[in-house]
C-alpha positions in Angstrom: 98.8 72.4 124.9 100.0 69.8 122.5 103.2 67.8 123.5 105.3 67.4 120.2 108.0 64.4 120.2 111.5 64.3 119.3 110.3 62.7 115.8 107.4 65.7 115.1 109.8 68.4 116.0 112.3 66.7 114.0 109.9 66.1 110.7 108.8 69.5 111.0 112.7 70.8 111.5 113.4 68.7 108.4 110.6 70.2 106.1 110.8 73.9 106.8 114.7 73.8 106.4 113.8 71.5 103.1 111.6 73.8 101.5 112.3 77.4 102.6 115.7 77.1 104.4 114.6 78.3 107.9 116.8 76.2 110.2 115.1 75.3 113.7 117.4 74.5 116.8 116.0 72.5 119.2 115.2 75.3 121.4 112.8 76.5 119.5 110.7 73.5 119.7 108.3 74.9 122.7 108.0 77.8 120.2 107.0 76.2 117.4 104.1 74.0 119.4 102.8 77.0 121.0 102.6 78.6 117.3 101.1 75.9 116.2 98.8 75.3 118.9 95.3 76.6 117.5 96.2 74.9 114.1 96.0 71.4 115.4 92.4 72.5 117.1 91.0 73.8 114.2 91.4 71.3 112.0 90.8 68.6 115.3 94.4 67.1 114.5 94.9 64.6 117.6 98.6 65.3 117.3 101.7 66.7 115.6 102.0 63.5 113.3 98.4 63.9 112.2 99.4 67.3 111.1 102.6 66.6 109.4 101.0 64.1 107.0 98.5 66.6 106.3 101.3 69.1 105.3 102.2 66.6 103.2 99.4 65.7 101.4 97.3 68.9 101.4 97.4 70.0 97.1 96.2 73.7 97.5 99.0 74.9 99.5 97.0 76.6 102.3 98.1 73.9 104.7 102.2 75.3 103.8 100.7 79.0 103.9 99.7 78.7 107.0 102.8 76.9 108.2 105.4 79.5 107.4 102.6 82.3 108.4 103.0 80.8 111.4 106.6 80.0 112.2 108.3 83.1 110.6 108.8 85.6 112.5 108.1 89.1 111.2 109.6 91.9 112.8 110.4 95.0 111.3 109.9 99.2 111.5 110.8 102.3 109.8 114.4 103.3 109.1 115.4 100.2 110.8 119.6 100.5 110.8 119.0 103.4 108.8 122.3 103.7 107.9 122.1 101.8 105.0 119.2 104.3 103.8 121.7 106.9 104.0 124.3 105.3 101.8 121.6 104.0 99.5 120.8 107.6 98.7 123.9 109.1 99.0 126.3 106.7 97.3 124.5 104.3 95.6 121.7 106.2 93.5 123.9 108.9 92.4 126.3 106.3 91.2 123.0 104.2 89.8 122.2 107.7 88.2 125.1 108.7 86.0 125.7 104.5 85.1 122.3 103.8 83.8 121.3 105.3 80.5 118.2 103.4 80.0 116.9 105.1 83.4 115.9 101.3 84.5 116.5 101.1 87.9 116.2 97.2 89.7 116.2 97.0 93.1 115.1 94.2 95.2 113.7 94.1 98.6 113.9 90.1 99.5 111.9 89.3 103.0 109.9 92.3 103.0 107.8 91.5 105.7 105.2 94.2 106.2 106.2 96.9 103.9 108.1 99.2 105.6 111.5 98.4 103.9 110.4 98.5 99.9 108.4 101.9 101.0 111.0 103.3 102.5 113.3 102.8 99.8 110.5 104.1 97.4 110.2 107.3 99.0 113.8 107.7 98.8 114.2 107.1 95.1 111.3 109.5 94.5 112.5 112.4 96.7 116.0 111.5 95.0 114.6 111.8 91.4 112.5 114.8 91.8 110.7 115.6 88.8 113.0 113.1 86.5 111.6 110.6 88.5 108.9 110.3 85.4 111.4 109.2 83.4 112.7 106.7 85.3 111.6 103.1 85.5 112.5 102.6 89.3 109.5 100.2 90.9 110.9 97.8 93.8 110.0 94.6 93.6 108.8 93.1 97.1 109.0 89.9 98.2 108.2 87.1 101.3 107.1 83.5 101.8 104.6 84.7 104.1 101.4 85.7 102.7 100.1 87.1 106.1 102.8 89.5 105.8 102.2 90.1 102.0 98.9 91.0 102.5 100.0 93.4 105.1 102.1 94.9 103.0 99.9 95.9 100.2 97.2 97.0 102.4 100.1 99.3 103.9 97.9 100.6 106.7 100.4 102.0 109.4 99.9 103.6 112.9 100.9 107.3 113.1 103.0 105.9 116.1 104.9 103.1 113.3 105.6 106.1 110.7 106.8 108.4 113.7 110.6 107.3 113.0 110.1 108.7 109.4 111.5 112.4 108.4 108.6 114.9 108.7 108.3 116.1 104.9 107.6 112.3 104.2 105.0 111.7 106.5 103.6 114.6 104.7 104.7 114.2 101.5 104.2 110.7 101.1 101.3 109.4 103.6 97.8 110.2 103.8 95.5 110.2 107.1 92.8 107.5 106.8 91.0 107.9 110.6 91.1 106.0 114.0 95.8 106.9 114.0 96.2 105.5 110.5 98.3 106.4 107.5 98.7 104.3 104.2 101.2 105.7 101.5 99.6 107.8 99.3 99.2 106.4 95.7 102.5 107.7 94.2 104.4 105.7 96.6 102.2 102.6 96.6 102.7 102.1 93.1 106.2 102.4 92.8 106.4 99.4 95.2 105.6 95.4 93.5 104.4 92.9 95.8 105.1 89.0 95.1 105.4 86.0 96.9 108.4 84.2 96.4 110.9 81.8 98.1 114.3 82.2 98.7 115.2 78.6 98.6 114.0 78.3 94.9 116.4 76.6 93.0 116.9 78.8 90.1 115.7 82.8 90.5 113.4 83.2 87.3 114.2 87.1 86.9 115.1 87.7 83.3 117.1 90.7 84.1 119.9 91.7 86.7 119.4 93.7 89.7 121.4 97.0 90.8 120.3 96.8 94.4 118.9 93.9 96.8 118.3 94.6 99.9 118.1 90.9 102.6 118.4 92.3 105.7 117.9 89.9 108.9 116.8 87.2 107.1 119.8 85.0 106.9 119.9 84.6 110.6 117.3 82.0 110.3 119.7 79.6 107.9 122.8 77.7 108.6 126.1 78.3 106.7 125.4 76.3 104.1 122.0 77.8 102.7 123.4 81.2 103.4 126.6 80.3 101.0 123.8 79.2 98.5 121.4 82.0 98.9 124.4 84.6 98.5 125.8 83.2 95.4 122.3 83.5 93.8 122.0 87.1 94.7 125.7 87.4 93.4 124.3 85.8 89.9 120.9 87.9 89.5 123.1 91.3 90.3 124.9 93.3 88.1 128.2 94.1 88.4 128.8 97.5 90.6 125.2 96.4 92.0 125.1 96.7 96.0 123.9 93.6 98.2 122.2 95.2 101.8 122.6 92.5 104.8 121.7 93.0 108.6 124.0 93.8 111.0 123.7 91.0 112.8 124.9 89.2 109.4 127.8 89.1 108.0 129.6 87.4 104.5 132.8 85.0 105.0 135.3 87.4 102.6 137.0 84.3 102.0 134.1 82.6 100.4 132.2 85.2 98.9 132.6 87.1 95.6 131.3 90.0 97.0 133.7 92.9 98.0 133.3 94.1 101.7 132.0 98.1 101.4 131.2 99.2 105.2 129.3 97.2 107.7 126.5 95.0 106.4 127.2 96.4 102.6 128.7 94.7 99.7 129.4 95.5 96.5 129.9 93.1 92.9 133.4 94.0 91.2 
Protein backbone atom coordinates (compact mmCIF):
# COMPACT_ATOMS: atom_id res chain seq x y z
CA UNK A 1 0.00 0.00 0.00
CA UNK A 2 1.08 3.50 -0.53
CA UNK A 3 2.91 5.21 2.46
CA UNK A 4 1.51 8.88 2.65
CA UNK A 5 3.82 11.55 4.57
CA UNK A 6 3.08 14.01 7.20
CA UNK A 7 3.06 16.72 4.22
CA UNK A 8 0.44 14.50 1.83
CA UNK A 9 -1.81 13.81 4.68
CA UNK A 10 -1.55 17.23 5.70
CA UNK A 11 -2.26 18.85 1.97
CA UNK A 12 -4.95 16.50 1.60
CA UNK A 13 -6.41 17.43 5.41
CA UNK A 14 -6.07 21.07 4.31
CA UNK A 15 -8.09 20.77 1.01
CA UNK A 16 -11.03 18.68 2.01
CA UNK A 17 -11.57 20.88 5.13
CA UNK A 18 -10.98 23.95 2.52
CA UNK A 19 -13.55 22.98 0.12
CA UNK A 20 -16.22 20.90 1.81
CA UNK A 21 -15.51 21.27 5.57
CA UNK A 22 -14.83 17.58 6.44
CA UNK A 23 -12.13 17.95 9.13
CA UNK A 24 -9.55 14.87 9.19
CA UNK A 25 -7.65 14.04 12.56
CA UNK A 26 -4.66 12.53 12.21
CA UNK A 27 -6.03 9.24 12.98
CA UNK A 28 -7.70 8.93 10.12
CA UNK A 29 -4.69 9.12 8.02
CA UNK A 30 -4.24 5.08 7.51
CA UNK A 31 -7.97 5.45 6.54
CA UNK A 32 -7.70 7.80 4.06
CA UNK A 33 -4.56 5.87 2.21
CA UNK A 34 -6.33 2.73 2.27
CA UNK A 35 -9.42 4.62 0.57
CA UNK A 36 -7.40 6.00 -1.67
CA UNK A 37 -5.34 3.14 -2.51
CA UNK A 38 -6.75 1.89 -5.95
CA UNK A 39 -6.95 5.61 -7.06
CA UNK A 40 -3.20 6.18 -7.09
CA UNK A 41 -2.98 2.64 -9.28
CA UNK A 42 -5.40 3.55 -11.68
CA UNK A 43 -4.19 6.52 -12.77
CA UNK A 44 -0.27 5.02 -12.05
CA UNK A 45 0.27 8.03 -9.55
CA UNK A 46 3.94 7.06 -8.01
CA UNK A 47 2.68 8.78 -4.85
CA UNK A 48 0.31 10.94 -2.76
CA UNK A 49 2.02 14.24 -4.07
CA UNK A 50 1.57 13.12 -7.64
CA UNK A 51 -2.03 12.87 -6.77
CA UNK A 52 -2.56 16.02 -4.87
CA UNK A 53 -1.28 18.14 -7.78
CA UNK A 54 -3.48 16.40 -9.94
CA UNK A 55 -6.50 17.32 -7.62
CA UNK A 56 -5.36 20.54 -8.20
CA UNK A 57 -5.06 20.87 -11.67
CA UNK A 58 -7.72 18.42 -13.02
CA UNK A 59 -10.67 21.13 -14.76
CA UNK A 60 -13.59 18.54 -15.12
CA UNK A 61 -14.04 17.96 -11.54
CA UNK A 62 -13.97 14.09 -11.77
CA UNK A 63 -10.64 14.08 -10.01
CA UNK A 64 -12.72 16.02 -6.69
CA UNK A 65 -15.78 13.54 -7.35
CA UNK A 66 -13.94 10.89 -6.88
CA UNK A 67 -12.17 12.32 -3.87
CA UNK A 68 -15.13 13.04 -1.61
CA UNK A 69 -16.78 9.63 -3.11
CA UNK A 70 -14.09 8.27 -1.59
CA UNK A 71 -13.46 9.74 1.84
CA UNK A 72 -17.08 10.40 2.93
CA UNK A 73 -18.47 8.05 4.66
CA UNK A 74 -22.02 7.08 3.89
CA UNK A 75 -23.91 5.34 6.43
CA UNK A 76 -27.47 5.43 6.79
CA UNK A 77 -30.98 3.12 7.06
CA UNK A 78 -34.62 3.47 7.49
CA UNK A 79 -36.20 5.26 10.39
CA UNK A 80 -32.77 5.87 11.67
CA UNK A 81 -33.51 7.78 15.36
CA UNK A 82 -36.92 7.65 14.33
CA UNK A 83 -38.01 9.77 16.79
CA UNK A 84 -37.64 12.76 14.95
CA UNK A 85 -40.07 11.12 12.20
CA UNK A 86 -42.50 10.92 14.86
CA UNK A 87 -42.41 14.61 15.83
CA UNK A 88 -42.11 15.63 12.22
CA UNK A 89 -45.52 14.11 11.64
CA UNK A 90 -47.06 14.77 14.74
CA UNK A 91 -46.02 18.25 15.64
CA UNK A 92 -44.47 19.78 12.86
CA UNK A 93 -46.85 19.09 9.76
CA UNK A 94 -49.95 19.74 11.50
CA UNK A 95 -48.44 23.05 12.64
CA UNK A 96 -46.94 23.38 8.90
CA UNK A 97 -50.68 22.61 7.91
CA UNK A 98 -52.84 25.23 9.53
CA UNK A 99 -49.69 28.05 8.99
CA UNK A 100 -49.25 27.75 5.27
CA UNK A 101 -52.06 29.03 3.13
CA UNK A 102 -50.29 28.78 -0.07
CA UNK A 103 -50.02 24.81 0.71
CA UNK A 104 -46.04 25.33 -0.24
CA UNK A 105 -44.37 23.11 1.90
CA UNK A 106 -40.03 23.41 1.91
CA UNK A 107 -38.33 20.93 3.44
CA UNK A 108 -34.75 20.17 3.14
CA UNK A 109 -32.97 16.93 3.48
CA UNK A 110 -29.05 18.14 3.53
CA UNK A 111 -26.45 15.01 3.36
CA UNK A 112 -28.89 12.64 1.99
CA UNK A 113 -26.68 10.01 1.36
CA UNK A 114 -28.57 7.07 -0.26
CA UNK A 115 -32.12 8.08 -0.13
CA UNK A 116 -33.52 6.68 2.76
CA UNK A 117 -33.96 9.99 4.70
CA UNK A 118 -35.84 12.34 1.86
CA UNK A 119 -38.09 9.00 1.21
CA UNK A 120 -38.94 8.52 4.38
CA UNK A 121 -39.94 11.86 4.99
CA UNK A 122 -41.90 11.75 1.57
CA UNK A 123 -43.99 8.91 2.56
CA UNK A 124 -44.83 10.67 5.64
CA UNK A 125 -46.03 13.86 4.12
CA UNK A 126 -48.09 11.79 1.70
CA UNK A 127 -49.73 9.45 4.23
CA UNK A 128 -50.16 12.82 6.33
CA UNK A 129 -51.95 14.70 3.38
CA UNK A 130 -54.10 12.02 2.21
CA UNK A 131 -56.09 13.02 -0.68
CA UNK A 132 -55.12 16.99 -0.14
CA UNK A 133 -51.91 15.94 -0.75
CA UNK A 134 -52.77 17.11 -4.61
CA UNK A 135 -53.02 20.31 -3.52
CA UNK A 136 -50.06 20.63 -1.86
CA UNK A 137 -46.69 21.66 -3.22
CA UNK A 138 -44.54 19.43 -0.70
CA UNK A 139 -41.44 17.90 -2.93
CA UNK A 140 -38.12 17.46 -0.66
CA UNK A 141 -35.30 18.63 -1.96
CA UNK A 142 -32.20 16.14 -1.61
CA UNK A 143 -28.86 16.85 -1.35
CA UNK A 144 -24.95 15.44 -0.99
CA UNK A 145 -21.42 16.14 -2.20
CA UNK A 146 -21.14 12.68 -3.12
CA UNK A 147 -22.24 11.75 -6.45
CA UNK A 148 -21.81 7.94 -5.78
CA UNK A 149 -24.36 8.40 -3.21
CA UNK A 150 -26.56 10.69 -5.43
CA UNK A 151 -26.80 8.28 -7.91
CA UNK A 152 -27.81 5.76 -5.42
CA UNK A 153 -30.27 7.65 -4.35
CA UNK A 154 -32.26 8.25 -7.43
CA UNK A 155 -31.87 4.79 -8.56
CA UNK A 156 -33.56 4.02 -4.98
CA UNK A 157 -33.18 0.28 -5.42
CA UNK A 158 -33.39 -1.17 -1.75
CA UNK A 159 -33.09 -4.69 -0.35
CA UNK A 160 -36.38 -6.10 1.16
CA UNK A 161 -34.02 -6.65 4.24
CA UNK A 162 -33.06 -2.38 4.14
CA UNK A 163 -36.97 -1.53 3.94
CA UNK A 164 -37.66 -4.18 6.75
CA UNK A 165 -37.46 -1.34 9.53
CA UNK A 166 -40.33 0.49 7.55
CA UNK A 167 -44.18 0.19 8.91
CA UNK A 168 -45.95 -2.56 6.86
CA UNK A 169 -48.76 -0.40 4.92
CA UNK A 170 -45.63 1.55 3.49
CA UNK A 171 -43.77 -1.25 2.23
CA UNK A 172 -46.95 -1.86 0.58
CA UNK A 173 -48.24 1.25 -0.05
CA UNK A 174 -45.30 2.93 -1.16
CA UNK A 175 -42.63 0.24 -2.70
CA UNK A 176 -42.86 -2.00 -5.52
CA UNK A 177 -41.16 -5.58 -5.98
CA UNK A 178 -38.56 -5.43 -8.83
CA UNK A 179 -36.98 -9.35 -8.52
CA UNK A 180 -33.71 -10.89 -7.08
CA UNK A 181 -35.01 -9.07 -2.86
CA UNK A 182 -35.45 -5.61 -4.44
CA UNK A 183 -37.91 -2.75 -3.87
CA UNK A 184 -37.68 0.85 -5.39
CA UNK A 185 -40.40 3.46 -4.34
CA UNK A 186 -43.12 3.41 -6.42
CA UNK A 187 -43.52 6.45 -8.66
CA UNK A 188 -45.73 8.60 -6.32
CA UNK A 189 -43.03 8.65 -3.86
CA UNK A 190 -40.07 8.96 -6.16
CA UNK A 191 -41.32 12.09 -7.52
CA UNK A 192 -42.04 13.87 -4.60
CA UNK A 193 -38.31 13.53 -3.72
CA UNK A 194 -35.54 16.24 -5.73
CA UNK A 195 -32.12 15.10 -6.02
CA UNK A 196 -29.19 17.75 -6.32
CA UNK A 197 -25.71 17.87 -5.63
CA UNK A 198 -24.65 20.49 -3.56
CA UNK A 199 -22.04 21.55 -0.85
CA UNK A 200 -22.49 22.64 2.36
CA UNK A 201 -19.48 24.77 2.61
CA UNK A 202 -20.76 27.05 -0.19
CA UNK A 203 -20.44 30.42 0.74
CA UNK A 204 -23.81 31.76 0.07
CA UNK A 205 -26.96 29.14 -0.25
CA UNK A 206 -28.55 30.20 -3.67
CA UNK A 207 -32.27 29.16 -2.64
CA UNK A 208 -34.59 31.96 -3.41
CA UNK A 209 -37.05 31.01 -0.90
CA UNK A 210 -37.02 29.99 2.88
CA UNK A 211 -37.34 26.48 4.16
CA UNK A 212 -39.90 25.20 6.95
CA UNK A 213 -37.97 22.07 7.59
CA UNK A 214 -34.16 20.87 7.16
CA UNK A 215 -33.24 18.00 8.21
CA UNK A 216 -28.77 17.54 8.75
CA UNK A 217 -28.59 14.72 10.68
CA UNK A 218 -24.91 13.20 11.49
CA UNK A 219 -23.21 15.25 9.24
CA UNK A 220 -21.71 17.86 11.49
CA UNK A 221 -19.66 15.29 13.25
CA UNK A 222 -17.22 15.49 10.49
CA UNK A 223 -16.53 19.44 11.06
CA UNK A 224 -14.86 21.35 13.86
CA UNK A 225 -16.66 24.04 15.90
CA UNK A 226 -15.98 26.59 13.73
CA UNK A 227 -17.58 25.34 10.29
CA UNK A 228 -20.42 23.93 12.43
CA UNK A 229 -21.11 27.66 13.85
CA UNK A 230 -20.98 28.69 10.16
CA UNK A 231 -22.96 25.93 8.60
CA UNK A 232 -25.82 26.54 11.35
CA UNK A 233 -26.16 30.13 10.98
CA UNK A 234 -26.75 29.52 7.20
CA UNK A 235 -29.49 27.04 7.90
CA UNK A 236 -30.78 29.69 10.48
CA UNK A 237 -30.83 32.35 7.36
CA UNK A 238 -32.44 30.03 4.53
CA UNK A 239 -35.34 29.00 7.30
CA UNK A 240 -38.37 30.55 8.10
CA UNK A 241 -39.30 31.60 11.25
CA UNK A 242 -41.30 28.63 13.32
CA UNK A 243 -39.31 26.43 10.68
CA UNK A 244 -37.70 23.21 12.53
CA UNK A 245 -33.78 22.43 12.07
CA UNK A 246 -33.32 18.13 12.58
CA UNK A 247 -29.56 17.33 13.96
CA UNK A 248 -28.20 13.78 15.03
CA UNK A 249 -28.04 12.77 18.34
CA UNK A 250 -24.71 12.59 18.45
CA UNK A 251 -24.80 16.56 17.65
CA UNK A 252 -25.72 19.03 19.46
CA UNK A 253 -26.07 23.27 19.22
CA UNK A 254 -24.02 25.58 21.88
CA UNK A 255 -27.52 27.43 23.22
CA UNK A 256 -25.26 30.12 23.93
CA UNK A 257 -24.21 30.71 20.45
CA UNK A 258 -26.98 29.68 18.43
CA UNK A 259 -30.25 31.54 17.44
CA UNK A 260 -32.00 28.48 17.41
CA UNK A 261 -34.36 27.63 20.38
CA UNK A 262 -33.60 24.14 21.98
CA UNK A 263 -37.19 21.89 21.34
CA UNK A 264 -36.22 18.19 22.56
CA UNK A 265 -33.13 16.25 21.81
CA UNK A 266 -31.50 16.90 18.41
CA UNK A 267 -34.54 19.43 17.45
CA UNK A 268 -34.62 23.08 17.16
CA UNK A 269 -36.85 25.49 16.35
CA UNK A 270 -36.49 29.46 14.76
CA UNK A 271 -38.42 32.05 17.06
Amino acid sequence: MFTITNKEFKQLADYIKINYGIHLKEEKRTLVAGRLHNVLIQNNFKNFSEYYKHILSDKTGDATATLINKITTNHTFFMREAEHFVYFKDKVLPYLKNMLKDKDLRVWSAGCSSGEEPYTLAMIIDEFFGKEKMWWDAKVLATDISTKVLEEATKGVYSNEEISTLPCNWRLNYFKKIGNGKSVPVDRIRNEVIYRKFNLMDAVFPFKRKFHVIFCRNVMIYFDAQTKRELVNKFYDSMEYGGYLFIGHSESLNRQETRYRYVMPAVYRKE
